[in-house]
SEPAGU-933085 format. One record per residue (C-alpha): x, y, z; residue number from 1. Coordinates in pm, 1 decimal. Example, Ala and Ser with C-alpha at 12.3 -4.5 7.8 and 13.67 -1.06 7.14 Angstrom:
BEGIN
<east = 1230.0; north = -450.0; up = 780.0; num = 1>
<east = 1367.0; north = -106.0; up = 714.0; num = 2>
end
This chain:
BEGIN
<east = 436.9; north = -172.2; up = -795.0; num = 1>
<east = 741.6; north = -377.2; up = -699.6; num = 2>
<east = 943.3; north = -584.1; up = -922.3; num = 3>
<east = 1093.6; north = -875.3; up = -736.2; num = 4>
<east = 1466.7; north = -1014.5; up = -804.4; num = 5>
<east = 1289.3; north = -1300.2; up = -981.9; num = 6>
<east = 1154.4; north = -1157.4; up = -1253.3; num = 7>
<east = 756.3; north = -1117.9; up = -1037.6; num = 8>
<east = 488.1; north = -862.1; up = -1012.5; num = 9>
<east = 351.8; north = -737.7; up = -685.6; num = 10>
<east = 115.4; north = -439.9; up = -690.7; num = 11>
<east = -26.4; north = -269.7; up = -355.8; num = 12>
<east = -373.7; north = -106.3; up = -478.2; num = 13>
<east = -502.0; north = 13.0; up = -769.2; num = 14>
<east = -580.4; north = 369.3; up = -780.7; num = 15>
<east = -884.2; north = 543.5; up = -829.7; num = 16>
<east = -1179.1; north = 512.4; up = -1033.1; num = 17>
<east = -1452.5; north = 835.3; up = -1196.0; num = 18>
<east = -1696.9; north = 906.8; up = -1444.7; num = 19>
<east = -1372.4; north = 1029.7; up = -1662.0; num = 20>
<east = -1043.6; north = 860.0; up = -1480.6; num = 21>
<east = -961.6; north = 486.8; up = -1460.7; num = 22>
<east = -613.7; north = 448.4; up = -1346.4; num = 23>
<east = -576.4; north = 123.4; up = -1370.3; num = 24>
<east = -624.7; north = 173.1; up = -1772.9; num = 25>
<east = -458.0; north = 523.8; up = -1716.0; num = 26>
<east = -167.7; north = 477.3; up = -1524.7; num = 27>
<east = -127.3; north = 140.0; up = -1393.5; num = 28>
<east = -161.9; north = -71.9; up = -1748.1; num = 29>
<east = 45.7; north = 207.3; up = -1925.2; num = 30>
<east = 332.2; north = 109.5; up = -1722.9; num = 31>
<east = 303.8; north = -222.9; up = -1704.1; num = 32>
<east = 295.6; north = -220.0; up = -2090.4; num = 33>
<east = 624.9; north = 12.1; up = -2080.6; num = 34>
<east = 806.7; north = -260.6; up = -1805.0; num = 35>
<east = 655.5; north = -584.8; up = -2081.9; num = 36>
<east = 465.6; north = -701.7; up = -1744.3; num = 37>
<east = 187.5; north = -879.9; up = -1846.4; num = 38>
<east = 93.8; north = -1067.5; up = -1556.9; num = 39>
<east = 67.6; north = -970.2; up = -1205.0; num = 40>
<east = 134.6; north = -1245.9; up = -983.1; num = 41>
<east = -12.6; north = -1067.4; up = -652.7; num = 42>
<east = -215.9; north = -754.3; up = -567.1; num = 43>
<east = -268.2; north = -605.7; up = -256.2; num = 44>
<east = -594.0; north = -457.2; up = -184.2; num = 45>
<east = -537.9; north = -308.8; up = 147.1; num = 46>
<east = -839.3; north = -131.5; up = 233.4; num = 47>
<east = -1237.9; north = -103.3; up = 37.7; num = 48>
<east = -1196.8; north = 261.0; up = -18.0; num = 49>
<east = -1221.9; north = 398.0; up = -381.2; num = 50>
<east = -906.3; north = 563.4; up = -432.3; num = 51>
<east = -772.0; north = 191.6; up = -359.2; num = 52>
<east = -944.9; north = -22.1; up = -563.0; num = 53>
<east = -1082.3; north = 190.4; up = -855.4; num = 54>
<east = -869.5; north = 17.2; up = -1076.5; num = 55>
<east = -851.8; north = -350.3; up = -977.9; num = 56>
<east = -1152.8; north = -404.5; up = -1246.0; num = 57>
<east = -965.9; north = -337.7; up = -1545.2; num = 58>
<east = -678.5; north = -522.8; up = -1431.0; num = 59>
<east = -866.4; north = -859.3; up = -1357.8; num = 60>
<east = -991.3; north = -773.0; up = -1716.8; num = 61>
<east = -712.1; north = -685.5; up = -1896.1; num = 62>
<east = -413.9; north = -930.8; up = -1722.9; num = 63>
<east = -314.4; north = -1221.3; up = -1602.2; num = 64>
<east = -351.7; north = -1229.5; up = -1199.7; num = 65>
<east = -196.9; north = -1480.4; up = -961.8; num = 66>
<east = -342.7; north = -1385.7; up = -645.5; num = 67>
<east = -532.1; north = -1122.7; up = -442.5; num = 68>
<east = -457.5; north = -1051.1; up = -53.1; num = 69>
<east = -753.7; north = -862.7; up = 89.1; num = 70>
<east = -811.5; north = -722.4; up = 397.9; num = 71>
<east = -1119.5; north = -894.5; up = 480.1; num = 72>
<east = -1358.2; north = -564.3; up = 511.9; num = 73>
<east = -1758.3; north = -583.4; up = 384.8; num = 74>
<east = -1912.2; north = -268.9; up = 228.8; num = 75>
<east = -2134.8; north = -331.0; up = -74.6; num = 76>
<east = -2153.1; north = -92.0; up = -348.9; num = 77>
<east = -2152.7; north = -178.7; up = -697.3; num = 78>
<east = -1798.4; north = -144.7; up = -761.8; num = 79>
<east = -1731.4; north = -374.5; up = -485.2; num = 80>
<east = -1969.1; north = -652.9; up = -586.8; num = 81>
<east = -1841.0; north = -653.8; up = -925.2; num = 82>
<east = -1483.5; north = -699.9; up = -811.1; num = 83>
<east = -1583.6; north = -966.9; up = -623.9; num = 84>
<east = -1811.8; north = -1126.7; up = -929.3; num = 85>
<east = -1478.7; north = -1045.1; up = -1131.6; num = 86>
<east = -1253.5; north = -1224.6; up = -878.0; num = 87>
<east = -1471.9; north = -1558.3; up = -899.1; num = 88>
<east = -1511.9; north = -1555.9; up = -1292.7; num = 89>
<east = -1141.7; north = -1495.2; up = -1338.7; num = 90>
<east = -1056.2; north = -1791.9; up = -1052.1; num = 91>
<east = -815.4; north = -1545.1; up = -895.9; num = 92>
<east = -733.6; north = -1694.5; up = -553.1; num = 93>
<east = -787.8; north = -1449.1; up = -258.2; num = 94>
<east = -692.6; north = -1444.4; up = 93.1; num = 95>
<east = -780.4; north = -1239.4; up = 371.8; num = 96>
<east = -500.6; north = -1128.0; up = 538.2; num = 97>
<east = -452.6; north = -1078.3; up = 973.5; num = 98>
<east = -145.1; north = -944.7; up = 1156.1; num = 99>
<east = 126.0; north = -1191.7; up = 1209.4; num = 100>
<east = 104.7; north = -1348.9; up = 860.6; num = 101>
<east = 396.9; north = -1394.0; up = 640.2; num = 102>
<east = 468.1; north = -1463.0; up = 259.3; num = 103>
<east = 834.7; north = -1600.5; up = 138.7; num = 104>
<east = 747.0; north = -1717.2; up = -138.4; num = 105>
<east = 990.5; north = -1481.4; up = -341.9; num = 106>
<east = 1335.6; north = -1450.9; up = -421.5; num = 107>
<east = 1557.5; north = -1284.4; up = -133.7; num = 108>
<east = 1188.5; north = -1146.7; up = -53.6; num = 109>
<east = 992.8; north = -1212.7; up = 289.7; num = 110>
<east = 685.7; north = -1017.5; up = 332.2; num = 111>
<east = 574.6; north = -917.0; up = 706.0; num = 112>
<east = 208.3; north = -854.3; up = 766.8; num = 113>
<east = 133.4; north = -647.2; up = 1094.3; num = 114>
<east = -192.5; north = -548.1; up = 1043.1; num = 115>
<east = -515.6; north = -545.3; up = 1046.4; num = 116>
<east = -564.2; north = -741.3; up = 1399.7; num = 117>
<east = -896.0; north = -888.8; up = 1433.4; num = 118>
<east = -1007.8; north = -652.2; up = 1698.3; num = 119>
<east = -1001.6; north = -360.8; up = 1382.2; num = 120>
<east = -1147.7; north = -597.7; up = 1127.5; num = 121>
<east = -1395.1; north = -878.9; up = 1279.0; num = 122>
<east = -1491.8; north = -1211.1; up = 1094.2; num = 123>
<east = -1798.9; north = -1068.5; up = 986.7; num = 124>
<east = -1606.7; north = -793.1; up = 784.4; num = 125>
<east = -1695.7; north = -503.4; up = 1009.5; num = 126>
<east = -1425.6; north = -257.9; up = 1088.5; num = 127>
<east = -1425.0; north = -53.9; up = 1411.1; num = 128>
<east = -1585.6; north = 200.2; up = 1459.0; num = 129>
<east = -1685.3; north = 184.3; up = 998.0; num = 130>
<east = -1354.0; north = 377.7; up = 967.4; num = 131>
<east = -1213.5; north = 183.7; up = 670.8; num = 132>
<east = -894.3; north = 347.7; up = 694.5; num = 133>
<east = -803.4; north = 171.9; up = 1041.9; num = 134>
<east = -903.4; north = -179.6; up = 864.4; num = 135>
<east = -546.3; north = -155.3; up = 598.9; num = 136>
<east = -347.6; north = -406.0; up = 522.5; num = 137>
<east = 14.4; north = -283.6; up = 680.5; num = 138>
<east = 313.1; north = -500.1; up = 626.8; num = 139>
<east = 710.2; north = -486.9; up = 617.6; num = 140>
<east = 871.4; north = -592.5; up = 265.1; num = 141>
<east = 1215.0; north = -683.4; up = 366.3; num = 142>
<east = 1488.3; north = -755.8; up = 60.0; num = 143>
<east = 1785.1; north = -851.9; up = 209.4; num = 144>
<east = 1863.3; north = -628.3; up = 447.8; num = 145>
<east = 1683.0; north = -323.8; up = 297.7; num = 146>
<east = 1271.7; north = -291.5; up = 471.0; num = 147>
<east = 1012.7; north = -146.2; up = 378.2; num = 148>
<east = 660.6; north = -40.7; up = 506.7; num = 149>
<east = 373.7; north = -43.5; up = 316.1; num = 150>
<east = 136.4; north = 146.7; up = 560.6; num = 151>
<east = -200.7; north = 199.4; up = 348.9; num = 152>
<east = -429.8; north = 449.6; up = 500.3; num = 153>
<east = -428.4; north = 355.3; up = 882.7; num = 154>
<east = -491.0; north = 616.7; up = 1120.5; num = 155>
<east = -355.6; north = 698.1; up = 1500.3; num = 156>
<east = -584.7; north = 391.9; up = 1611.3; num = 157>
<east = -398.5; north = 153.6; up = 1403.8; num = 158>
<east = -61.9; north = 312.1; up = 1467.2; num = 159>
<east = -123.0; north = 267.9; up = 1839.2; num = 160>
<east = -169.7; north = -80.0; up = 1827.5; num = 161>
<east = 157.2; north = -121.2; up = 1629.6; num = 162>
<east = 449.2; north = 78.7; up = 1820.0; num = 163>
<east = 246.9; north = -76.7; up = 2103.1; num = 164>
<east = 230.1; north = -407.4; up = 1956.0; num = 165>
<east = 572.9; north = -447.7; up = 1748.2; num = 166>
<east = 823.9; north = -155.8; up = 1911.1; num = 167>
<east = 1125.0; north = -175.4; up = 1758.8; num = 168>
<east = 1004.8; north = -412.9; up = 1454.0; num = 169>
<east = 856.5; north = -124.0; up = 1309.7; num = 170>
<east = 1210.7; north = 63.8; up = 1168.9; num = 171>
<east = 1253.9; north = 36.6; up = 808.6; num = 172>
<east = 1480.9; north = 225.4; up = 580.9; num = 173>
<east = 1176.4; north = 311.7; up = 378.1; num = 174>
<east = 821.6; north = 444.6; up = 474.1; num = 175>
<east = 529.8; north = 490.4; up = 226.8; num = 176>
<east = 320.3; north = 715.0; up = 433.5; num = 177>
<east = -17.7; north = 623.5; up = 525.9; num = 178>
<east = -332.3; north = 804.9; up = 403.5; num = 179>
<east = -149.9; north = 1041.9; up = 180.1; num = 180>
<east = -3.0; north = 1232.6; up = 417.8; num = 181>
<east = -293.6; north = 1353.9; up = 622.7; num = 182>
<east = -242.0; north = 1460.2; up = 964.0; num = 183>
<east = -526.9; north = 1160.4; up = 1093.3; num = 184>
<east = -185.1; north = 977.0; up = 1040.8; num = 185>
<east = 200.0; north = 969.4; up = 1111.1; num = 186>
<east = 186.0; north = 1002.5; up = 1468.7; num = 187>
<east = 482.8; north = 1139.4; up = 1648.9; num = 188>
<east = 538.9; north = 773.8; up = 1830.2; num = 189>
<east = 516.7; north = 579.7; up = 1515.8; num = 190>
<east = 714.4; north = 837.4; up = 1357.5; num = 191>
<east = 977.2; north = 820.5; up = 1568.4; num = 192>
<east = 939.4; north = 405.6; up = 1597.6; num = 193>
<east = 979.6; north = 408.6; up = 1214.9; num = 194>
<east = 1269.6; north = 693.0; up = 1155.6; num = 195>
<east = 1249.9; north = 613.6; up = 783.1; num = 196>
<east = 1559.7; north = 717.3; up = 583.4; num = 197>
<east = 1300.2; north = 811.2; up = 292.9; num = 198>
<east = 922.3; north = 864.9; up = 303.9; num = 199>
<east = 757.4; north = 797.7; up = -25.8; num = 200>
<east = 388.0; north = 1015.6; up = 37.3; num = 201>
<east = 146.6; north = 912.6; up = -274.1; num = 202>
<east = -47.1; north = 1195.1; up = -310.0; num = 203>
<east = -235.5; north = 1410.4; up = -606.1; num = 204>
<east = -136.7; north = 1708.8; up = -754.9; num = 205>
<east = -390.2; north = 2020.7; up = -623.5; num = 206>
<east = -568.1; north = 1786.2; up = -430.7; num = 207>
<east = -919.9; north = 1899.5; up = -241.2; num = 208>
<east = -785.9; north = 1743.8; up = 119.2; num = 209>
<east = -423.2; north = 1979.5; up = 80.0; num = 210>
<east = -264.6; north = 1655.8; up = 139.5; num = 211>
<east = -7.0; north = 1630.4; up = 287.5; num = 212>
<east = -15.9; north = 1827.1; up = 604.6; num = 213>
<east = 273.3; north = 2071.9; up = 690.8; num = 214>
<east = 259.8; north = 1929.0; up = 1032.1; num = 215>
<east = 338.9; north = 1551.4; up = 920.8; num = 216>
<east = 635.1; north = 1708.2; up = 660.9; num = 217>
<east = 749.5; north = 1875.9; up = 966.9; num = 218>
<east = 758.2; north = 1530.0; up = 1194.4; num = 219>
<east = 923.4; north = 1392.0; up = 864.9; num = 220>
<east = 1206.7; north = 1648.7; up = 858.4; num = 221>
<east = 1292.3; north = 1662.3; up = 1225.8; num = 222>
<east = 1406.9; north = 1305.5; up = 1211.0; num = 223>
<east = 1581.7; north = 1371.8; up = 911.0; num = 224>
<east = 1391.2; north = 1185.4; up = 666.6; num = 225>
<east = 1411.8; north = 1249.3; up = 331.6; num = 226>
<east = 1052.3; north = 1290.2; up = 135.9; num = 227>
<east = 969.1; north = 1201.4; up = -211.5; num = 228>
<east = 621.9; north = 1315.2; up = -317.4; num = 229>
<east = 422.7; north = 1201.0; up = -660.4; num = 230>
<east = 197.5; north = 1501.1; up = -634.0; num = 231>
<east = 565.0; north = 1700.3; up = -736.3; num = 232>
<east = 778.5; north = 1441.1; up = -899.2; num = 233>
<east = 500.1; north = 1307.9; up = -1098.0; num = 234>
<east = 643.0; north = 944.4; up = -956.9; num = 235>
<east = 847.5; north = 796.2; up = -745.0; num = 236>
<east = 1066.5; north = 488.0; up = -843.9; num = 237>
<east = 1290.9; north = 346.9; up = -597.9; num = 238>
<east = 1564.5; north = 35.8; up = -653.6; num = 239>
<east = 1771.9; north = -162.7; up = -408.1; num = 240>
<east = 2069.1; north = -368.5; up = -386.4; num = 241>
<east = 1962.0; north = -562.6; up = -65.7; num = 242>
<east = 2230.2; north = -311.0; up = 102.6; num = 243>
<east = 2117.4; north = 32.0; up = 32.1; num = 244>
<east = 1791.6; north = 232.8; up = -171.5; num = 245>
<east = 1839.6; north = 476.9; up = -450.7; num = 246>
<east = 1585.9; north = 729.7; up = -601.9; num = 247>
<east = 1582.6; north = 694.4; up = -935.8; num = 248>
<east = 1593.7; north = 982.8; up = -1149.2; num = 249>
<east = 1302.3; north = 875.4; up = -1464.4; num = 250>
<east = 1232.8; north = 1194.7; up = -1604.2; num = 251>
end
Protein backbone atom coordinates (compact mmCIF):
# COMPACT_ATOMS: atom_id res chain seq x y z
CA UNK A 1 0.00 0.00 0.00
CA UNK A 2 1.39 3.49 -0.54
CA UNK A 3 0.12 6.59 0.91
CA UNK A 4 0.77 9.51 -1.38
CA UNK A 5 1.84 13.18 -0.06
CA UNK A 6 -1.75 14.13 -0.89
CA UNK A 7 -3.59 12.44 1.35
CA UNK A 8 -4.34 9.16 -1.70
CA UNK A 9 -4.49 5.44 -1.67
CA UNK A 10 -2.57 3.28 -4.06
CA UNK A 11 -2.53 -0.47 -3.46
CA UNK A 12 -0.36 -3.00 -5.71
CA UNK A 13 -2.39 -6.47 -5.35
CA UNK A 14 -4.43 -7.92 -3.06
CA UNK A 15 -3.21 -10.97 -1.47
CA UNK A 16 -4.45 -14.28 -1.44
CA UNK A 17 -7.64 -15.93 -1.25
CA UNK A 18 -8.71 -19.96 0.52
CA UNK A 19 -11.39 -21.93 1.78
CA UNK A 20 -10.29 -20.30 5.38
CA UNK A 21 -8.02 -16.98 4.47
CA UNK A 22 -9.25 -13.79 2.74
CA UNK A 23 -6.66 -11.20 3.09
CA UNK A 24 -8.19 -8.62 1.76
CA UNK A 25 -10.83 -8.90 4.87
CA UNK A 26 -7.76 -10.27 6.91
CA UNK A 27 -5.05 -8.09 6.40
CA UNK A 28 -5.63 -5.56 3.84
CA UNK A 29 -9.16 -3.95 5.31
CA UNK A 30 -7.71 -4.29 8.92
CA UNK A 31 -5.21 -1.79 8.05
CA UNK A 32 -6.89 0.33 6.09
CA UNK A 33 -9.41 0.64 9.00
CA UNK A 34 -6.28 1.31 11.45
CA UNK A 35 -4.78 4.23 8.70
CA UNK A 36 -9.04 5.73 8.53
CA UNK A 37 -8.55 4.89 4.61
CA UNK A 38 -11.71 4.30 3.34
CA UNK A 39 -11.32 4.67 -0.19
CA UNK A 40 -8.73 3.45 -2.47
CA UNK A 41 -8.26 5.64 -5.28
CA UNK A 42 -6.12 3.02 -7.47
CA UNK A 43 -5.22 -0.70 -7.35
CA UNK A 44 -2.79 -2.43 -9.16
CA UNK A 45 -3.51 -5.83 -10.27
CA UNK A 46 -0.31 -6.82 -11.79
CA UNK A 47 -0.65 -10.27 -12.76
CA UNK A 48 -4.11 -13.07 -12.75
CA UNK A 49 -2.44 -15.30 -10.30
CA UNK A 50 -4.25 -16.07 -6.95
CA UNK A 51 -1.92 -14.98 -4.44
CA UNK A 52 -2.49 -11.48 -6.35
CA UNK A 53 -5.87 -10.99 -6.59
CA UNK A 54 -7.51 -13.16 -3.85
CA UNK A 55 -8.54 -10.22 -2.20
CA UNK A 56 -9.61 -7.60 -4.75
CA UNK A 57 -13.36 -9.06 -4.21
CA UNK A 58 -13.87 -7.92 -0.85
CA UNK A 59 -12.36 -4.71 -1.49
CA UNK A 60 -14.64 -3.73 -4.53
CA UNK A 61 -17.26 -4.86 -1.87
CA UNK A 62 -16.35 -3.34 1.07
CA UNK A 63 -14.69 0.31 -0.29
CA UNK A 64 -14.76 2.94 -2.28
CA UNK A 65 -12.42 2.33 -5.53
CA UNK A 66 -11.22 4.95 -7.99
CA UNK A 67 -9.57 2.94 -10.49
CA UNK A 68 -8.08 -0.44 -11.46
CA UNK A 69 -4.78 -0.82 -13.74
CA UNK A 70 -4.67 -4.37 -15.06
CA UNK A 71 -2.33 -6.07 -16.92
CA UNK A 72 -4.45 -7.10 -19.67
CA UNK A 73 -4.02 -11.14 -19.19
CA UNK A 74 -7.28 -13.68 -19.94
CA UNK A 75 -7.64 -16.82 -17.78
CA UNK A 76 -11.21 -17.64 -16.70
CA UNK A 77 -11.91 -19.18 -13.47
CA UNK A 78 -14.58 -18.22 -11.27
CA UNK A 79 -12.75 -15.91 -9.17
CA UNK A 80 -11.70 -14.09 -12.17
CA UNK A 81 -15.12 -13.70 -13.79
CA UNK A 82 -16.55 -12.45 -10.71
CA UNK A 83 -13.95 -9.73 -10.36
CA UNK A 84 -14.64 -8.74 -13.55
CA UNK A 85 -18.73 -8.91 -12.97
CA UNK A 86 -17.68 -6.94 -9.67
CA UNK A 87 -15.61 -4.35 -11.60
CA UNK A 88 -18.67 -3.51 -14.03
CA UNK A 89 -21.43 -3.41 -11.20
CA UNK A 90 -19.25 -1.20 -9.04
CA UNK A 91 -18.36 1.21 -12.38
CA UNK A 92 -14.73 1.00 -11.33
CA UNK A 93 -12.78 2.29 -14.36
CA UNK A 94 -9.99 -0.12 -15.56
CA UNK A 95 -7.15 0.16 -17.81
CA UNK A 96 -4.86 -2.18 -19.23
CA UNK A 97 -1.60 -1.17 -18.79
CA UNK A 98 1.73 -1.62 -21.64
CA UNK A 99 5.37 -0.59 -21.10
CA UNK A 100 6.09 3.00 -21.66
CA UNK A 101 2.94 4.31 -19.91
CA UNK A 102 3.01 6.90 -17.28
CA UNK A 103 0.64 8.27 -14.46
CA UNK A 104 1.33 11.93 -12.76
CA UNK A 105 -1.54 12.42 -11.61
CA UNK A 106 -0.27 12.67 -7.88
CA UNK A 107 1.39 14.95 -5.72
CA UNK A 108 5.36 15.05 -6.15
CA UNK A 109 4.39 11.41 -7.55
CA UNK A 110 5.14 10.15 -11.28
CA UNK A 111 4.57 6.58 -11.85
CA UNK A 112 6.82 4.72 -14.63
CA UNK A 113 5.37 1.64 -16.25
CA UNK A 114 8.06 -0.67 -17.98
CA UNK A 115 6.31 -3.60 -18.41
CA UNK A 116 4.45 -5.89 -19.73
CA UNK A 117 5.48 -5.21 -23.60
CA UNK A 118 3.03 -6.53 -25.96
CA UNK A 119 5.24 -9.25 -27.21
CA UNK A 120 4.67 -10.94 -23.30
CA UNK A 121 1.01 -10.04 -23.17
CA UNK A 122 -0.84 -9.94 -26.76
CA UNK A 123 -4.23 -8.09 -27.45
CA UNK A 124 -6.03 -11.15 -27.15
CA UNK A 125 -4.85 -11.54 -23.43
CA UNK A 126 -2.50 -14.43 -24.02
CA UNK A 127 0.80 -14.35 -22.27
CA UNK A 128 3.89 -16.11 -23.67
CA UNK A 129 4.50 -19.07 -23.39
CA UNK A 130 0.87 -19.20 -20.38
CA UNK A 131 3.56 -18.21 -17.81
CA UNK A 132 1.52 -15.56 -15.99
CA UNK A 133 4.35 -14.50 -14.03
CA UNK A 134 6.26 -12.97 -17.20
CA UNK A 135 2.80 -11.01 -18.05
CA UNK A 136 3.30 -8.41 -14.47
CA UNK A 137 2.74 -5.17 -14.36
CA UNK A 138 6.48 -3.66 -13.47
CA UNK A 139 6.82 0.02 -12.96
CA UNK A 140 9.16 2.72 -11.21
CA UNK A 141 7.31 4.95 -8.42
CA UNK A 142 9.53 7.90 -8.26
CA UNK A 143 8.80 10.64 -5.20
CA UNK A 144 11.03 13.25 -5.62
CA UNK A 145 14.13 11.98 -5.97
CA UNK A 146 13.60 8.72 -4.01
CA UNK A 147 12.46 5.43 -6.82
CA UNK A 148 11.06 2.68 -6.43
CA UNK A 149 10.34 -0.66 -8.29
CA UNK A 150 7.42 -2.46 -8.02
CA UNK A 151 8.54 -5.72 -9.87
CA UNK A 152 5.46 -8.24 -9.36
CA UNK A 153 6.32 -11.76 -10.16
CA UNK A 154 8.33 -11.47 -13.53
CA UNK A 155 10.78 -13.99 -14.25
CA UNK A 156 14.42 -14.00 -16.17
CA UNK A 157 12.29 -13.56 -19.50
CA UNK A 158 10.87 -10.36 -18.39
CA UNK A 159 14.03 -9.18 -16.70
CA UNK A 160 15.86 -9.67 -19.99
CA UNK A 161 13.80 -7.53 -21.87
CA UNK A 162 14.23 -4.75 -19.26
CA UNK A 163 18.16 -4.30 -18.49
CA UNK A 164 18.03 -4.91 -22.25
CA UNK A 165 15.36 -2.55 -22.90
CA UNK A 166 15.83 0.35 -20.14
CA UNK A 167 19.79 -0.11 -18.86
CA UNK A 168 20.47 2.29 -16.59
CA UNK A 169 16.64 3.43 -15.98
CA UNK A 170 16.26 0.50 -14.01
CA UNK A 171 18.35 1.80 -10.55
CA UNK A 172 16.15 2.65 -7.78
CA UNK A 173 16.94 3.14 -4.17
CA UNK A 174 14.27 0.60 -3.42
CA UNK A 175 13.46 -2.92 -4.91
CA UNK A 176 10.38 -5.05 -3.99
CA UNK A 177 11.59 -8.31 -5.26
CA UNK A 178 9.76 -10.13 -7.79
CA UNK A 179 8.02 -13.49 -7.21
CA UNK A 180 8.81 -13.66 -3.57
CA UNK A 181 12.14 -14.21 -3.80
CA UNK A 182 12.35 -17.31 -5.92
CA UNK A 183 15.38 -18.04 -7.75
CA UNK A 184 13.07 -18.05 -11.42
CA UNK A 185 13.83 -14.31 -10.57
CA UNK A 186 16.50 -11.63 -9.58
CA UNK A 187 18.89 -12.32 -12.18
CA UNK A 188 22.46 -11.38 -11.64
CA UNK A 189 22.16 -8.59 -14.66
CA UNK A 190 19.05 -7.06 -13.36
CA UNK A 191 20.46 -7.33 -10.04
CA UNK A 192 23.27 -5.58 -10.66
CA UNK A 193 21.20 -2.95 -13.15
CA UNK A 194 18.98 -2.30 -10.07
CA UNK A 195 21.70 -2.22 -6.99
CA UNK A 196 18.79 -1.42 -4.65
CA UNK A 197 19.83 0.22 -1.36
CA UNK A 198 16.90 -1.97 0.27
CA UNK A 199 15.02 -5.01 -1.07
CA UNK A 200 11.60 -5.36 0.42
CA UNK A 201 10.91 -9.56 -0.44
CA UNK A 202 6.98 -10.21 0.41
CA UNK A 203 7.01 -13.53 1.34
CA UNK A 204 5.05 -16.07 3.92
CA UNK A 205 6.14 -17.34 6.98
CA UNK A 206 7.03 -21.45 6.55
CA UNK A 207 6.08 -21.23 3.17
CA UNK A 208 5.79 -24.69 0.88
CA UNK A 209 8.14 -23.01 -2.10
CA UNK A 210 11.17 -22.09 0.87
CA UNK A 211 10.89 -18.75 -0.59
CA UNK A 212 13.23 -16.92 -0.80
CA UNK A 213 16.19 -18.68 -2.24
CA UNK A 214 19.64 -18.47 -0.47
CA UNK A 215 21.06 -17.90 -3.84
CA UNK A 216 18.95 -14.57 -4.60
CA UNK A 217 19.78 -13.33 -0.63
CA UNK A 218 23.25 -14.02 -1.63
CA UNK A 219 23.06 -11.75 -5.09
CA UNK A 220 21.23 -9.28 -2.62
CA UNK A 221 24.11 -9.10 -0.11
CA UNK A 222 27.05 -8.97 -2.48
CA UNK A 223 25.87 -5.63 -3.73
CA UNK A 224 25.29 -4.57 -0.41
CA UNK A 225 21.68 -4.35 -0.28
CA UNK A 226 19.96 -4.32 2.67
CA UNK A 227 16.79 -6.93 2.91
CA UNK A 228 13.63 -6.54 4.75
CA UNK A 229 11.47 -9.67 4.73
CA UNK A 230 7.53 -9.92 5.93
CA UNK A 231 7.85 -13.65 6.36
CA UNK A 232 10.33 -12.37 9.64
CA UNK A 233 9.26 -8.88 10.41
CA UNK A 234 5.69 -9.70 10.11
CA UNK A 235 5.65 -6.27 7.77
CA UNK A 236 7.49 -4.00 6.23
CA UNK A 237 6.62 -0.19 6.30
CA UNK A 238 8.83 2.13 4.62
CA UNK A 239 8.54 6.30 4.56
CA UNK A 240 10.36 8.91 2.53
CA UNK A 241 11.23 12.43 2.52
CA UNK A 242 11.72 12.72 -1.34
CA UNK A 243 15.61 12.66 -0.24
CA UNK A 244 16.18 9.52 1.58
CA UNK A 245 13.95 6.02 2.83
CA UNK A 246 13.63 4.92 6.39
CA UNK A 247 12.41 1.50 7.80
CA UNK A 248 10.06 2.06 10.14
CA UNK A 249 10.17 0.32 13.27
CA UNK A 250 5.90 -0.65 13.93
CA UNK A 251 6.17 -3.25 16.34
Amino acid sequence: MIQTPDDKTILVDCGVITDKYNSGERTISPYLIRQGINRIDLIIITHLHNDHTGGLNYLLKNYEVGKIYLSGQKTETPYTLSMDSLIKIKNVQSEIIRSGYMNDEFKDLRMYFLFPDKKFVNESGETSDDNLNNGSIAFILKYRDNEIFFSGDIEKEAERFLYDNYSEFLKTDVLKVAHHGSITSSTIPFVLKNRPELAVISCGKFNKFNHPSDIVLNRFKITGTEIHRTDREGAVILESNGDSVNVINWK
